[in-house]
N, C-alpha and C positions, 0 to 999 in steps of 0.2 A: 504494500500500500504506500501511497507517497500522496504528499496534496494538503496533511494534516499537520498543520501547527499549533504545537504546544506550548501555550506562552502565560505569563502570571496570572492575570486577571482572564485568563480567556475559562471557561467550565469543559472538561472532559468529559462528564458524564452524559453527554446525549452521544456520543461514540459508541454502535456499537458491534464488536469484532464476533463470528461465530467460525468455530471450529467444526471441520466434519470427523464424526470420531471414523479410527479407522476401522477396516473389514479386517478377517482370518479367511484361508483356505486351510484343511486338515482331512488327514485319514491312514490310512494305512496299507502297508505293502505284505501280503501275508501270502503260507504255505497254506495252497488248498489242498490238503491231502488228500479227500477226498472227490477232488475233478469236479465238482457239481455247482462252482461258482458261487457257493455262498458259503461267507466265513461262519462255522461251527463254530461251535465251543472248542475248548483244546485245537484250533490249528492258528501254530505262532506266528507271529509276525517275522517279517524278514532282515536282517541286517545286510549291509551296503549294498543293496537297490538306491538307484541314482531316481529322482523325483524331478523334475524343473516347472516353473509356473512361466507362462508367457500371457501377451495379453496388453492389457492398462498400463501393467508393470510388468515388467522380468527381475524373475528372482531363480538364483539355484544355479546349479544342481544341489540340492541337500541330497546327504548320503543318512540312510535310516538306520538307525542304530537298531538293537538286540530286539526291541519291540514291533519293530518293522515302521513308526508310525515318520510321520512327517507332516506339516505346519508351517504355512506362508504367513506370517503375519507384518501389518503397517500396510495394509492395500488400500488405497483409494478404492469408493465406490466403482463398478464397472463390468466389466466382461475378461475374462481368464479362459484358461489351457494349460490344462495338466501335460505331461508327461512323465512315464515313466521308462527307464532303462534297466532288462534284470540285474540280479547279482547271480554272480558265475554260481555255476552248475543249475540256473532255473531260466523255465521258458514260461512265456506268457499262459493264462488259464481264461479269465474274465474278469471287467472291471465293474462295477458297479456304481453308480453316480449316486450323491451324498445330497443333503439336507438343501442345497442351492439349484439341485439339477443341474440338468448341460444334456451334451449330447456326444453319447459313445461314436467314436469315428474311428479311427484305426485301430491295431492293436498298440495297446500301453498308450493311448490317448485318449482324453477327456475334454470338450470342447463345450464354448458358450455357456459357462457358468459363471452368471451374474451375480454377485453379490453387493448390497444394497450399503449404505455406511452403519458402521457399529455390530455387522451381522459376523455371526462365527458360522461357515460354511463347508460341517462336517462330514464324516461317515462317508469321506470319498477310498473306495478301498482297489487295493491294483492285488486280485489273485493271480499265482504263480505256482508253477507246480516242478517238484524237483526233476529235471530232463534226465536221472537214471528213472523214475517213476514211470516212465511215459516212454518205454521199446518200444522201437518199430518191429516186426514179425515181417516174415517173409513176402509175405501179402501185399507191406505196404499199410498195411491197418494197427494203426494204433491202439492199447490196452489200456489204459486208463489215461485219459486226456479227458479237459471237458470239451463240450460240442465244437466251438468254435476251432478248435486247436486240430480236431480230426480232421475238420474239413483244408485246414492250412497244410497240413502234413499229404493227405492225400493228393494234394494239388499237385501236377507237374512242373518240375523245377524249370 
């Protein structure tokens, strides 16, 4: 701001300044042990999955520690983009869209999630399943993958 001068006899009090508090993005990167794309009870989180927020702001890569989770915060009100990068020995499973929505678009991507000012924009979860779980057989046909993941694997390279 510029324009305002403060001078002895002049009154400050009809000034006045509003802050916008800021947003969170949050969630977590977890083992789906069981392929079926929704985090169970007992399946842990992931440590060093790379996370990035793009968007309004760009922030990250944050690297997720023991719990798997990770946490953009200080955002301006606006529109965001997850991404996520595995951590060695896991391939992608399914993602889930959190408390803000968006919209699932590639694999280990999250798109158009608005979040509003002051809003904590959680329960965004990136499943991953560990790539010895998930042999390929002779076939070509995968053994415990979730859906998405068959059809990426069956694909011709």
């Amino acid at each position: 701001m510029t324009g305002i001068v403060v001078g002895d006899p002049d009154p400050t009090d009809s000034y006045s300044f509003g802050e916008v508090p800021l947003a969170a993005i949050a969630g977590v990167v977890y083992d789906d042990l069981d392929g079926d794309g929704t985090r169970d009870p007992g399946e842990p989180g992931i440590a060093g999955a790379q996370v990035s927020l793009s968007g309004d702001a760009t922030q990250g890569p944050q690297t997720t520690g023991a719990d798997g989770v990770f946490r953009f915060d200080g955002l301006e009100p606006g529109e965001y983009v997850l991404t996520q990068s595995e951590a060695t020995g896991f391939i992608d499973a399914r993602e889930t869209l959190g408390s803000a929505g968006g919209t699932l678009v590639a694999p280990n991507r999250i798109e158009s999630i608005v979040v509003a000012a002051g809003e904590l924009a959680d329960g965004y979860l990136f499943g991953d399943v560990r790539a010895a779980s998930s042999p390929v057989s002779s076939s070509s046909t995968p053994t415990t993958t979730a859906p998405r993941m068959r059809a990426r694997l069956e694909s011709p390279a």
